[in-house]
LOZA-594279 format. One record per residue (C-alpha): residue in one letter; x, y, z. Coordinates in steps of 0.25 Angstrom, whole numbers, plus 5000, padded with zeros to 4 digits. Example, Ala and Ser with C-alpha at 12.3 -4.5 7.8 and 13.67 -1.06 7.14 Angstrom:
a504949825031;s505549965029;
This chain:
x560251844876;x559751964868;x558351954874;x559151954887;x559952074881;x558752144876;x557952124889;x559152194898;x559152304887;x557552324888;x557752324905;x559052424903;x557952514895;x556852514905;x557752514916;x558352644911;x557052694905;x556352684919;x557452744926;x557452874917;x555752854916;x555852894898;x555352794890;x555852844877;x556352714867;x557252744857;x556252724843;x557252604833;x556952694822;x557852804824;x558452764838;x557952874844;x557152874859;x555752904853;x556052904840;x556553054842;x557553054829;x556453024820;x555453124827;x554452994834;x554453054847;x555253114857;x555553074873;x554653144881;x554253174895;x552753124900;x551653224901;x550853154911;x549253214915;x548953274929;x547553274927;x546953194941;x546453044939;x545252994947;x545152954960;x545152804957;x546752794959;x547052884972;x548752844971;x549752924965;x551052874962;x550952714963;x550652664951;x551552654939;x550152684929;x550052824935;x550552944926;x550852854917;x552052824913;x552752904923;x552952814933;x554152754922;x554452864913;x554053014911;x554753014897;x554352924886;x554252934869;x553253054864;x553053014851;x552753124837;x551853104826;x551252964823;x552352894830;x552152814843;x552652714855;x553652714863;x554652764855;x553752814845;x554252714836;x552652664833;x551552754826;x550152804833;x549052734831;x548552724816;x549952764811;x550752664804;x552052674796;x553552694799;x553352854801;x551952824807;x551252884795;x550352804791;x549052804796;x548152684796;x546852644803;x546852514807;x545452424810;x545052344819;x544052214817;x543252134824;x543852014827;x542751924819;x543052004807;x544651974805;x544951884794;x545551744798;x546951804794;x546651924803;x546251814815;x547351744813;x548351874812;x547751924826;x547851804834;x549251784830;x549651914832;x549251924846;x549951784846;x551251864843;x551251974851;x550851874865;x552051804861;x553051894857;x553652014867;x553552154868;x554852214860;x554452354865;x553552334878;x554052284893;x553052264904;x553152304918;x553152194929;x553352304940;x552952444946;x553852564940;x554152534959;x554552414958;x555452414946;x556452524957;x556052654948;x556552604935;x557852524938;x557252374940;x556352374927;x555152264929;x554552224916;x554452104906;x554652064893;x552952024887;x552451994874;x551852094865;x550452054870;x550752054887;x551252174884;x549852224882;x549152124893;x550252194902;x549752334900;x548352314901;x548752234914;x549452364919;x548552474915;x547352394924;x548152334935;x547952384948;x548852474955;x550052414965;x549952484977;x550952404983;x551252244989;x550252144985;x548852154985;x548952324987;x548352374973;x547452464969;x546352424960;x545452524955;x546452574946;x546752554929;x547452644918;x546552574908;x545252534914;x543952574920;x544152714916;x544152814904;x545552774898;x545052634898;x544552634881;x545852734878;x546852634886;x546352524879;x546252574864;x547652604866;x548152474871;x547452414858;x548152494848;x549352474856;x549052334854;x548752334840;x550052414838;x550952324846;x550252194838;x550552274824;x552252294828;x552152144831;x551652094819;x552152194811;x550452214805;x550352334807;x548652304802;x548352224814;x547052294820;x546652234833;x545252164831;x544152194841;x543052094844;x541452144845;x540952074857;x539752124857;x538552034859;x539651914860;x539151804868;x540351734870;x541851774866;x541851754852;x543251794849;x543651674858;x543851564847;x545051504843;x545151584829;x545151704837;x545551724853;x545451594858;x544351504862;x543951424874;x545051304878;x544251184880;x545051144892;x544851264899;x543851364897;x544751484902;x545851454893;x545951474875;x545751364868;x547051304865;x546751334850;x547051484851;x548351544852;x547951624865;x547751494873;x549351504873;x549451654879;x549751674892;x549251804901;x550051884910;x549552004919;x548251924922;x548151914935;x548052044941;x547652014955;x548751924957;x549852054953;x548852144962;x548952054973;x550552024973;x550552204970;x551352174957;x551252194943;x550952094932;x552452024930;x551851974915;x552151834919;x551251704911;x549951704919;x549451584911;x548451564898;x547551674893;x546151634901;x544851654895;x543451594897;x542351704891;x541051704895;x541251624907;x541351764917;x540751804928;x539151854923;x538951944936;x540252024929;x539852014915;x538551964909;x538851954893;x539752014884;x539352184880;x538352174868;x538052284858;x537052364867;x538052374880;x539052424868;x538152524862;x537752574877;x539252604880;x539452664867;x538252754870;x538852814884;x539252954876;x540152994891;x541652924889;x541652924905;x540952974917;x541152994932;x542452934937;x542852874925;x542952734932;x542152604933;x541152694940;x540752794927;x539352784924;x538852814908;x540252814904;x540752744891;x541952714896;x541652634910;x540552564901;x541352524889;x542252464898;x541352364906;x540352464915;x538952414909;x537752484908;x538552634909;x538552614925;x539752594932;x540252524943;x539552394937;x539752254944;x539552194929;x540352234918;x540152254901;x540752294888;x542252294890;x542352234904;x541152124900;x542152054889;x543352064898;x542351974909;x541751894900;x543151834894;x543451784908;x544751774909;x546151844906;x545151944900;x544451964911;x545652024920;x545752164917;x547252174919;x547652054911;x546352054900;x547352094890;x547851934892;x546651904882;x546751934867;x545351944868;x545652064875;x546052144861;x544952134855;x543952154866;x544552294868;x544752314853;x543152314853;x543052404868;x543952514860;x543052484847;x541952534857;x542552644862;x542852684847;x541452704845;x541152784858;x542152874854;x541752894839;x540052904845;x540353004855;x541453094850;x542053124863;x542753254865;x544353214870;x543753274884;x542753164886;x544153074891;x544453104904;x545653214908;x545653194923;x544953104936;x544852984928;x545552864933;x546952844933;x547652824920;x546352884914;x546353034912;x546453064899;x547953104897;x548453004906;x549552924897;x548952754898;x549652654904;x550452584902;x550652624888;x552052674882;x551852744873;x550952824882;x549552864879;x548552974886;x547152904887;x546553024880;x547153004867;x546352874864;x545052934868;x544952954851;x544452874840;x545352764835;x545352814822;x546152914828;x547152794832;x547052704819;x546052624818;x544552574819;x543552464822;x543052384810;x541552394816;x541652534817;x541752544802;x540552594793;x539552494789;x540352454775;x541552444782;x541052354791;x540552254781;x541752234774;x542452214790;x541352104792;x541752034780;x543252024778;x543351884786;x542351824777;x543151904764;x544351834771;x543851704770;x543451724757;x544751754753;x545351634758;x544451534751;x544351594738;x545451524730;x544651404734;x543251464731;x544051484717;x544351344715;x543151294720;x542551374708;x543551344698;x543351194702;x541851194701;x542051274688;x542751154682;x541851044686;x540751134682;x541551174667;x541951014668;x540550964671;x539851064659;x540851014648;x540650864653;x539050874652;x539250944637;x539950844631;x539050744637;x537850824631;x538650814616;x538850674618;x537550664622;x536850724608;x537950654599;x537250524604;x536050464597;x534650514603;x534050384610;x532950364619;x533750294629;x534750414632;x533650504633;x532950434643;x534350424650;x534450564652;x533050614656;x532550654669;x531450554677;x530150624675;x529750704688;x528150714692;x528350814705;x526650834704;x526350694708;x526550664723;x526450524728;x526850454742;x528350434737;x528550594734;x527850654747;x528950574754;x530050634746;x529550774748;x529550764762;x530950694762;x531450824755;x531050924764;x531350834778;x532950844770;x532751004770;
């Protein structure tokens, strides 16, 4: 009954807030909309760019992305200071503490170098948030048409996770022209154009800080894992994202937690066929089957060499700013090898998404796979290094004819709190936090050695009894042979005893048949 309650209460407030287009929560701190009474933020109208998009979308007016957020509300939270969100109830990025004070940098590891605490801390996190639901975040399951304007609200109740597969589902999905099979493809707020690293270093902090409110741990990093020169996925084991099932190799092994999750917004071309939206329904089991991928597509995972060569590329993007940009850091890091565009094979970013072959290899529902965190932690780790090499000036990001969704003060879909793509084309140390690789050499070292400290640290009492044991026999053994060796000299000297105790005499220069064949035995048993 009071999920029922709380569920008409959340559809009253998006009815009411749809029809009045202001999305302006109250904050619980103060009971204010916006934290206003506490100075968090105020409700403000939405300053939306003009500058002109590229010629790649030629609609105006049809899809809900456009200008975003207009399309559902022209007023929403603009918060002061360090605060953040919604309401401004959170803190920006690197700021921790009840008035958002606090700042903190926050690192990320390689995967292999978490401790077993740390491993086991991750994957139960993720376990939470997939089976808990969103308190703050709904998703839509119609256009802004079809829910009338406002008064027939269309969305759903997801977990903490979906809520996140859901968005990278809608930033990419294909625009609904209208009735089925009537889309339009070459189209995505978050892909295949300059926004694509800024879009996606967002939606990992988000993320992260989601993961953080959850658990109320408020030092989880997300890790990243360095696929370079893998030959096979070697974060899919059972200790980590889940290995192979032995009953079907496109399915997790039984013995892993995610061979219980369930996908939703996976099957793309069915919604685009039907001219729907995702309606973040149970499409079946998270699928998987690395390596076994189509070669013509993708030929090996991105080594060290194609890594350097992107990172060299000193133009953050050239020409049209699409799949087409040639010599363009951007289009190569995300999957155009060999700086040409317009490729029919694919690298770096775009190669691991293939080589997964399965839930990861569908762009709009790749999120699906928590493989998917830390691929793109590593992809941003990359584009951390571009940005601290080259030292771009603010006007290397692009301020008009990118694509859609890409200019750089275009706010990102479908993000609320909003964010301009501009503002995360800066280092992240700027936003809290840094990449354990990127440390300096000593730094490093001491990364590289924690699991093995950890370890250490959990056998120790035992190393110490072990020690204090051999100590004892050892102590034991010593007193046991001097009392012996007292007794021994209290006892008359006779001939008998001393021929007892002394040692057969050895001749080792006389060699004879019997010795040669011990010799050799000795060395065939090395």
């Amino acid at each position: 009954l009071l999920l029922l309650l709380l569920l008409l209460l959340l559809l009253l407030f998006f009815r009411h807030s749809l029809r009045t287009k202001e999305c302006c929560p109250v904050w619980e701190g103060d009971g204010s909309a916006c934290g206003a009474r506490s100075g968090r933020g105020s409700c403000e109208d939405v300053e939306i760019s003009e500058q002109p998009d590229g010629p790649q979308y030629p609609f105006s007016g049809l899809d809900d992305r456009e200008k975003w957020p207009l399309v559902f509300y022209n007023r929403t939270c603009q918060c002061a200071g360090n605060f953040m969100g919604f309401n401004c109830g959170d803190c920006k990025f690197g700021y921790f503490g009840d008035t958002c004070n606090e700042r903190r940098e926050s690192l990320r590891r390689n995967i292999f170098h978490l401790t077993r605490a740390e491993r086991n801390r991750l994957i139960s996190y993720l376990n939470l948030a997939k089976q808990t639901i969103s308190r703050d975040y709904v998703v839509a399951t119609g256009t802004y048409r079809e829910m009338e304007n406002g008064s027939n609200p269309m969305f759903a109740d997801v977990s903490v996770y979906d809520v996140f597969v859901w968005m990278h589902y809608y930033v990419s999905r294909n625009a609904l022209l209208g009735g089925p099979g009537n889309v339009w493809r070459d189209v995505d707020f978050g892909h295949w154009a300059p926004a694509f690293p800024p879009w996606h270093r967002v939606y990992l902090l988000h993320w992260e800080h989601e993961i953080r409110k959850l658990t109320g741990d408020m030092t989880f990093s997300i890790p990243y894992w360095d696929w370079r020169d893998a030959q096979d996925c070697d974060v899919c084991t059972d200790e980590l994202m889940g290995a192979r099932s032995p009953h079907d190799l496109n399915l997790i092994s039984p013995g892993s937690v995610f061979s219980s999750w369930k996908v939703l917004c996976s099957q793309s071309e069915e919604y685009s066929n039907r001219g729907v939206l995702c309606d973040a329904r149970n499409e079946g089991p998270l699928r998987r089957n690395p390596g076994n991928h189509d070669r013509n597509i993708v030929q090996r995972l991105p080594t060290s060499a194609d890594v350097e060569f992107t990172l060299s590329l000193p133009n953050y993007d050239t020409g049209a700013m699409d799949r087409t940009a040639n010599m363009s850091f951007r289009n190569t890091l995300e999957g155009q090898p060999t700086g040409l565009g317009s490729s029919s094979s694919l690298g770096m970013h775009a190669a691991l998404h293939v080589f997964m072959n399965g839930s990861m290899s569908s762009v709009q529902g790749s999120a699906n796979d928590p493989i998917f965190m830390l691929h793109h932690a590593f992809v941003d780790s990359i584009y951390e290094q571009w940005l601290r090499r080259h030292r771009p000036s603010p006007s290397q990001y692009p301020e008009s004819n990118a694509p859609i969704g890409h200019n750089g003060d275009y706010h990102m879909p479908p993000f609320i709190p909003l964010h301009r793509n501009k503002e995360y084309f800066i280092s992240s140390k700027d936003l809290g936090y840094e990449y354990s690789y990127l440390l300096d050499a000593n730094q490093r070292l001491a990364e590289s050695m924690r699991p093995y400290l950890d370890e250490l640290h959990d056998v120790w009492p035992w190393l110490i009894l072990a020690a204090l044991c051999g100590g004892i026999v050892t102590v034991t053994t010593a007193i046991a042979i001097l009392l012996a060796k007292h007794r021994f000299k209290a006892w008359p000297r006779r001939k008998t005893w001393k021929n007892f105790l002394a040692l057969p005499e050895k001749q080792p220069l006389i060699w004879n048949n019997e010795t040669e064949a011990s010799h050799r035995n000795y060395q065939t048993t090395m």
